[in-house]
N, C-alpha and C positions, 0 to 999 in steps of 0.2 A: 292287394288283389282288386278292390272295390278302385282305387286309381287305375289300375290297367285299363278298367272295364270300360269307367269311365271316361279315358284317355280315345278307349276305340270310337264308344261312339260319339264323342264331340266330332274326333275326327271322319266318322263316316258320312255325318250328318254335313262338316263344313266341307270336304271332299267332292258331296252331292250338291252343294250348292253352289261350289266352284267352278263343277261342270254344267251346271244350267245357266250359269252367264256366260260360260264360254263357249253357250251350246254344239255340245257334241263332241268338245274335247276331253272328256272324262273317261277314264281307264280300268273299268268294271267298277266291281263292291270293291274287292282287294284294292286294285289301283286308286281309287277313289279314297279309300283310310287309308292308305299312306300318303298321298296326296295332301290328306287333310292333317296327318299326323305332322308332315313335315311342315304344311301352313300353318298349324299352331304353333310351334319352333318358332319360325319366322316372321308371325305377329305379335310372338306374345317380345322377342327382341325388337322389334321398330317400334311397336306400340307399349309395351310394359302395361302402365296403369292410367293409360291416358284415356279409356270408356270411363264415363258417369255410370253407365249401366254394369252392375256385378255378377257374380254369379255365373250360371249357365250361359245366360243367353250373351253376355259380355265373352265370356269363354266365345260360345259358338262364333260372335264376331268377329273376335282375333281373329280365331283360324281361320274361316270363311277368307279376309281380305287377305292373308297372308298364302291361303290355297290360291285365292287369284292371282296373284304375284309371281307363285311357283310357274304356275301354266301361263303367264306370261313369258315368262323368261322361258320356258322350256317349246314356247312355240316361236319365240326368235330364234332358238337352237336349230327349231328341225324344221 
């Protein structure tokens, strides 16, 4: 349970910061932790354990650059 929770909010938090460098492409709270859910996915596969930095804020990294990715790719889509 304490992973779930933990899970949401890395993801809300890199969600949030995905959408302020792409300012204004961000998809509310909701849209924004899946966003970031699915950027953590996607960081933590292209990056694994390649941060020196551990922990949270290593977490929060992943996903952060792996949400930028998503919202890259999804604004080539549309």
């Amino acid at each position: 349970m304490a992973a779930l929770i933990g899970m949401i909010v890395i993801g809300a938090i890199a969600g949030w910061l995905a959408g302020q460098v792409f300012r204004g492409k961000g998809f509310g709270l909701l849209g924004n932790i899946a966003v970031g859910i699915v950027g953590a996915l996607i960081g933590g596969f292209l990056f694994g354990n390649v941060f020196i930095v551990g922990g949270v804020v290593g977490k929060i990294i992943c996903a952060t650059i792996g949400a930028v990715i998503l919202l890259f790719v999804i604004s080539l889509v549309t």
